[in-house]
C-alpha positions as CSV (number, residue, x, y, z in Angstrom):
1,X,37.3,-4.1,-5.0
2,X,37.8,-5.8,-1.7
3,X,34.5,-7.9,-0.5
4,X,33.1,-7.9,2.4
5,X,32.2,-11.3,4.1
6,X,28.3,-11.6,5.1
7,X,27.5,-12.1,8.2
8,X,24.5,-15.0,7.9
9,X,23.7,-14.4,11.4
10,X,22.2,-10.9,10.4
11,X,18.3,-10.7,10.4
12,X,16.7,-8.7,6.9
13,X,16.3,-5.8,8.6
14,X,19.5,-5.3,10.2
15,X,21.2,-6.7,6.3
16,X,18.3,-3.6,4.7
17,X,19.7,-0.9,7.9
18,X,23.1,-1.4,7.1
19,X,23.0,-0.7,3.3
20,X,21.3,2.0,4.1
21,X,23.5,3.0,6.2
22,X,26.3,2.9,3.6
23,X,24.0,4.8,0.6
24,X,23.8,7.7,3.0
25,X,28.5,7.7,3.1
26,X,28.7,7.1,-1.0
27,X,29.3,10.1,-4.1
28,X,26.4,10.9,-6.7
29,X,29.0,9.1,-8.8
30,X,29.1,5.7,-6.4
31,X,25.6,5.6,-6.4
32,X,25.1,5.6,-10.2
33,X,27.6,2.6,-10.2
34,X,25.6,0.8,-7.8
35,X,22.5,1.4,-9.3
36,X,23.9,0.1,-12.4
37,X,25.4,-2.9,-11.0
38,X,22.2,-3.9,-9.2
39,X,20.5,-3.4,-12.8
40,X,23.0,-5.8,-14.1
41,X,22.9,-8.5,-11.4
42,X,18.6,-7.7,-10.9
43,X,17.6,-7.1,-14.5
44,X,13.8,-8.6,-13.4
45,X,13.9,-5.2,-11.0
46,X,11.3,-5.3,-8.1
47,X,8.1,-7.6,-8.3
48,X,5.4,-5.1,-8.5
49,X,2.3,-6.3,-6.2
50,X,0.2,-8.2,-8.3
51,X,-3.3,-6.6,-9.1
52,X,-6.8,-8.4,-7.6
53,X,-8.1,-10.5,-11.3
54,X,-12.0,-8.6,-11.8
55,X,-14.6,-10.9,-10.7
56,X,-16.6,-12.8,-12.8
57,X,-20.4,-13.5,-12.4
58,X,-21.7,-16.5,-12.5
59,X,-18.5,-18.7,-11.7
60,X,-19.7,-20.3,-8.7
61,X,-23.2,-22.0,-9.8
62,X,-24.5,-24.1,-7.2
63,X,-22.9,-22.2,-4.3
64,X,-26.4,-21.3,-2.9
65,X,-28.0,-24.1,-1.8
66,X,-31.7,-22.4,-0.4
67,X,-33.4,-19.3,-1.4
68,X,-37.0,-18.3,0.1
69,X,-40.1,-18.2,-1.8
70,X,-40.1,-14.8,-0.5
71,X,-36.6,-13.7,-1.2
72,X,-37.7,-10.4,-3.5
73,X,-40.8,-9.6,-1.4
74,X,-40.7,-6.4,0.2
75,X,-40.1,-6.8,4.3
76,X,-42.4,-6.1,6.8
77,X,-40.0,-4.3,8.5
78,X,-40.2,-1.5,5.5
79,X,-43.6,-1.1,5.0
80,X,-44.0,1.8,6.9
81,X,-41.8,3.3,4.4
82,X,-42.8,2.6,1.1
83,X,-45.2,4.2,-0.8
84,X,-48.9,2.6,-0.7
């Protein structure tokens, strides 16, 4: 299999175009091959995004430093609104 020299002054996206490129040119039976070689040389496959830990309440006592007196009275604003 002859090897083809890389080119480092090629940007990602030019490197990710060209192999492309080449996919599109190759048998059902090349493509197997390659998929099996990157299998071999990759075996970790692609990093999957990871996913946001849950939240936990409570793990940042002492963040607020003030609450008002008042903070769970109703506001004047809504009076008008809510029943008598």
């Amino acid at each position: 299999m002859a090897r083809i020299a890389y080119n480092w002054n090629m940007t990602i996206t030019e490197i990710k175009t060209r192999v492309h490129q080449r996919i599109e040119h190759l048998s059902e039976a090349q493509i197997k091959k390659l998929y099996t070689m990157m299998d071999q040389e990759f075996p970790e496959g692609i990093e999957k995004p990871n996913k946001p830990k849950k939240r936990q309440l409570g793990t940042m006592p002492g963040l607020v430093k003030y609450m008002a007196p008042d903070f769970n009275e109703p506001l004047e604003d809504f009076k008008e609104y809510m029943p008598e």
